[in-house]
N, C-alpha and C positions, 0 to 999 in steps of 0.2 A: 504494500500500500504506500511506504514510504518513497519507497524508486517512481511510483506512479505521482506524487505530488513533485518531488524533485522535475522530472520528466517535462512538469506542465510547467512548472515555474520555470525554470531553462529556458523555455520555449516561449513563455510571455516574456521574460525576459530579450530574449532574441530581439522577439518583434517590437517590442519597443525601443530598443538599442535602433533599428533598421528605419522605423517611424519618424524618427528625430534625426538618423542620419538625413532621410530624405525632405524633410523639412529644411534642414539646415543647406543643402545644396540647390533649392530651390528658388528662383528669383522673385521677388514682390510681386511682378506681373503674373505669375504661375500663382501664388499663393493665390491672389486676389481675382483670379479668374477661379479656381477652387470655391471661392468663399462666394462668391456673387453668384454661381451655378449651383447655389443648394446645401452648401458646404454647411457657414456660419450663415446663417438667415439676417437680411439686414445689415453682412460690414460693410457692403461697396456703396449701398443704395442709401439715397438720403432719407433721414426720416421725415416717413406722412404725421401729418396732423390728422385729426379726426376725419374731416370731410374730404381731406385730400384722393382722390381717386387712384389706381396703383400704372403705373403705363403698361403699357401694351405688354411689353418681352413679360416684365414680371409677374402681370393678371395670367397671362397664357400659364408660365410655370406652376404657379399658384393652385392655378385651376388641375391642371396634369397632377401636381402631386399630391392633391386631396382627394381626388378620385371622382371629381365632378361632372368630368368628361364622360364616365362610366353611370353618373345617378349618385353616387356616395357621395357625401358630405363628411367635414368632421362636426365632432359635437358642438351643439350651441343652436343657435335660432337657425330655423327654416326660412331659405330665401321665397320672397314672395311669390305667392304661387299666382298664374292665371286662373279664370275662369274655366277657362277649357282645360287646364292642366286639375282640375277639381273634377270636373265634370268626365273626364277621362279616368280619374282614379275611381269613382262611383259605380262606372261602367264596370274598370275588374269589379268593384267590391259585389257587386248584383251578382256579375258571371261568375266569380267563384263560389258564393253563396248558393248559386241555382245547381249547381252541382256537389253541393252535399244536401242531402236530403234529412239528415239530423240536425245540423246547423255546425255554425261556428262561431268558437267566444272568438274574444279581437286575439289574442295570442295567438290562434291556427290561423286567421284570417292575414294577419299579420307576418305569419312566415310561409304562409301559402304564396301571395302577390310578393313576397321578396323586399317590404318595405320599414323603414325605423319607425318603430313610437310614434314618433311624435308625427311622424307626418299624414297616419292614420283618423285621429278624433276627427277633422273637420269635413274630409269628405265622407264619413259614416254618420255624422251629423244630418248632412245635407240628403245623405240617402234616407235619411230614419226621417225627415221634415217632409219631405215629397212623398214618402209613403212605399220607397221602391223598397226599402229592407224596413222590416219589423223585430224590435228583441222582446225575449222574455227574461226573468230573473234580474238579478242586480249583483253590482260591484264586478267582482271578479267571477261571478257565477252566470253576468249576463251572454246569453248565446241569442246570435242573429241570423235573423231568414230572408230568403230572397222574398220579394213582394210581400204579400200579404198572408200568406203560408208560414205560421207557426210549427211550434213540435206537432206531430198528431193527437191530436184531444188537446193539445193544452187552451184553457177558456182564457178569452179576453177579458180580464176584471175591468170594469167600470166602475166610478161611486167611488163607495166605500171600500176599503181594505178588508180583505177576510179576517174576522176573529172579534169586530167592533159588533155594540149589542147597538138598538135604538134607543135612546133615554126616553124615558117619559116625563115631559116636562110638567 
């Protein structure tokens, strides 16, 4: 076990001895093309202010290395969506809805369509408002159906909640 730690440290070793040599042989102009393509985020580029927009070379990068290009985002607020970009998520939410016939809470709905959290509540809002998906249950127990088509037998409560008496005034 000890030959085996020896073995690794040697070897980190090494590559850091090799890391620094290459560093040290390396011109400013090399470093700083390193560092502006991704390296160190921010040495070459001037700093934005708040509203300041990013140019062109570095929105392109930006975009590529968060995976924006592909639909991924990193964490944090969802860029603003269209209409039609709502209106197209609703479309899967119905279609894959209609093809399960038991339902689905938003966790399978959610990894069925391939999409984060967050970017789910408002177009199943919009479908549950129009009337094209219906849920039953609550919280984490809530499961949703295509159109109008509940579980089978389950009733639509109206009114009152099951378990309340009538008072007599």
């Amino acid at each position: 076990m000890s030959t085996l730690r020896n073995t690794i440290e040697a070897l980190a070793s090494q590559f850091a001895a090799s890391v620094l040599d290459a560093l040290r042989g390396a011109s400013l102009d090399e470093l700083a093309g390193v560092a502006g393509a991704g390296g160190v985020r921010g040495a070459t580029a001037a700093r934005r202010g708040p509203g300041r927009p990013r140019s062109d070379a570095s929105a392109s990068s930006a975009a590529a290395s968060t995976g924006a290009a592909k639909g991924r985002r990193r964490a944090g607020r969802l860029g603003r969506r269209s209409a039609g970009d709502i209106t197209r998520m609703v479309e899967s939410i119905v279609d894959a809805l209609s093809k399960s016939a038991t339902g689905m809470r938003a966790e399978q709905l959610r990894e069925s369509l391939g999409v984060e959290a967050k970017e789910l509540p408002r177009p199943l809002a919009e479908a549950l408002s129009s009337g094209r998906v219906t849920k039953t249950g609550q919280k984490r127990a809530t499961t949703y159906f295509a159109g109008s088509g509940g579980a089978a037998g389950a009733p639509k409560r109206r009114g009152r909640p099951a378990g309340r008496k009538n008072k007599k005034r």
